[in-house]
C-alpha positions in Angstrom: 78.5 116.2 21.5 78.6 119.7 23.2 76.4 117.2 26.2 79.9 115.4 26.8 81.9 118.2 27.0 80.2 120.0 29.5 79.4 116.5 31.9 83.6 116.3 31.0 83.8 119.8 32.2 81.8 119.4 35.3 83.7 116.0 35.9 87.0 118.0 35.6 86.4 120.4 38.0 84.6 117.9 40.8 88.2 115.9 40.7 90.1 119.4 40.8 87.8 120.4 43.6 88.5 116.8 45.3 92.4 116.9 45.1 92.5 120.4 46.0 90.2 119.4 49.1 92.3 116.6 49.8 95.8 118.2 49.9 93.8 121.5 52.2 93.0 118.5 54.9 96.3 116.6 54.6 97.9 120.5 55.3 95.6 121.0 57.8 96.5 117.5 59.7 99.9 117.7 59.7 99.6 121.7 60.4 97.4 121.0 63.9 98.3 117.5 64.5 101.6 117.5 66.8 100.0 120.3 68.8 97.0 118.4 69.3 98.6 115.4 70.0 101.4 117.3 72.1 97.8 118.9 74.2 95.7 116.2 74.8 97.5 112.8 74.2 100.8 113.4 76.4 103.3 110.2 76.2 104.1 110.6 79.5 102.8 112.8 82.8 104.9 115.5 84.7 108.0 114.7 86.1 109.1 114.3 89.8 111.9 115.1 91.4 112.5 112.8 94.0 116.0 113.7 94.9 118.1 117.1 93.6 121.6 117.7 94.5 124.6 119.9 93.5 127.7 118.2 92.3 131.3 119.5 92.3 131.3 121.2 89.0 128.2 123.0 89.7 125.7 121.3 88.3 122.8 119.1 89.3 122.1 115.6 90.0 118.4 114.5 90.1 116.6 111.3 90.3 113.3 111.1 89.3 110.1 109.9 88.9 107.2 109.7 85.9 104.3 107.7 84.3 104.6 106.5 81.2 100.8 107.0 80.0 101.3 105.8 76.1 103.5 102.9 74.1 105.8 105.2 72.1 109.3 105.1 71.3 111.9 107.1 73.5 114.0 109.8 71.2 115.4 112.0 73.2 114.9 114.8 76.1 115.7 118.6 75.7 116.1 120.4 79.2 116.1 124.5 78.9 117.5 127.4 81.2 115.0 130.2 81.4 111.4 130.9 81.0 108.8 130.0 78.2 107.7 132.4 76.2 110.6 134.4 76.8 114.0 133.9 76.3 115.5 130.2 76.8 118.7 128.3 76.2 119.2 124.9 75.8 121.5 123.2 78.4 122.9 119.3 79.1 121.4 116.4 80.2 123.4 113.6 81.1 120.9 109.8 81.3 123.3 107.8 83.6 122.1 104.5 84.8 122.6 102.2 87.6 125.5 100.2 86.9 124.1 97.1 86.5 121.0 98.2 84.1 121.8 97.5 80.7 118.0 97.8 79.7 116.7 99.7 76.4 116.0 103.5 76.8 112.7 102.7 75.9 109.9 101.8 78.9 106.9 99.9 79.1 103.5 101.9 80.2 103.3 102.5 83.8 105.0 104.1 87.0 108.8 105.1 86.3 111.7 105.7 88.4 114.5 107.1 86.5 118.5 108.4 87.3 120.6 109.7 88.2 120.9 112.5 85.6 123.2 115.5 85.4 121.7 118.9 84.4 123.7 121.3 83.6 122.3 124.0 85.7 122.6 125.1 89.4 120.0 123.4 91.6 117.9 126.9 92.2 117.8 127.2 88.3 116.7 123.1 87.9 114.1 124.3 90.3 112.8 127.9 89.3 114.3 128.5 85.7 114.3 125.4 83.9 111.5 123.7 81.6 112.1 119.7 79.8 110.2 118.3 77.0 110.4 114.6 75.8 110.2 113.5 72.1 108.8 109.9 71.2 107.9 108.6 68.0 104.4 106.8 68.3 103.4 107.1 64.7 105.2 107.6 61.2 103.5 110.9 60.5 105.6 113.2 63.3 107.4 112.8 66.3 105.9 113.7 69.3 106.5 116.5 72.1 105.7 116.4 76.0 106.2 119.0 78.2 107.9 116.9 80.7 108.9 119.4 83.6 108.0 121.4 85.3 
């Protein structure tokens, strides 16, 4: 009898061990992942500027240039005024298309040409004081974040 106990005992505390194990690497994933991911699995390289001019209202239109490197879904672009790590705000981007292209915000893998969008920054600060980063979804676990410019 006291032989089951302690085998229950040692059973006990080998499946505490293995769930507390478990949960430490699912933490640990989900803690490292997206930065991991974000490092060394971009969704898409640096973008170009291929044209940048002021408009009327001060702001700045560009057209552009990237590569798609990975299959993930578009979410959304953030564009910032100021410098990383310091201080930063976020500002507006405007994704206007050609007239006549009614296709999905979302691109296949391979050499894009993108525009005209409106930032809503002076053309010196697009160009010296401005960072953008992409988000895509590519798995269910996170989303994930490019730095996209500069």
């Amino acid at each position: 009898m006291g032989n089951r106990i302690s085998h229950a005992i040692v059973v006990g505390v080998k499946m505490l061990c293995a769930v507390v194990a478990f949960f430490a690497m699912v933490f640990t994933v989900y803690a490292v992942g997206p930065a991991m991911e974000t490092r060394f699995f971009p969704v898409v390289g640096k973008l170009d500027i291929l044209t940048i001019e002021p408009t009327a209202d001060g702001q700045t239109q560009i057209r552009a240039a990237f590569r798609k490197i990975r299959d993930c879904e578009y979410v959304g672009i953030a564009w910032f005024s100021g410098d990383r790590p310091g201080d930063f705000d976020r500002v507006s981007v405007q994704l206007m298309r050609e007239p006549n292209d009614t296709s999905s915000p979302n691109r296949p893998v391979g050499y894009q040409r993108a525009g005209p969008w409106i930032i809503g920054l002076p053309v010196s600060e697009v160009r010296n004081r401005s960072f953008a980063q992409l988000t895509h979804r590519c798995h269910p676990f996170w989303t994930t974040t490019t730095d996209f410019y500069p």
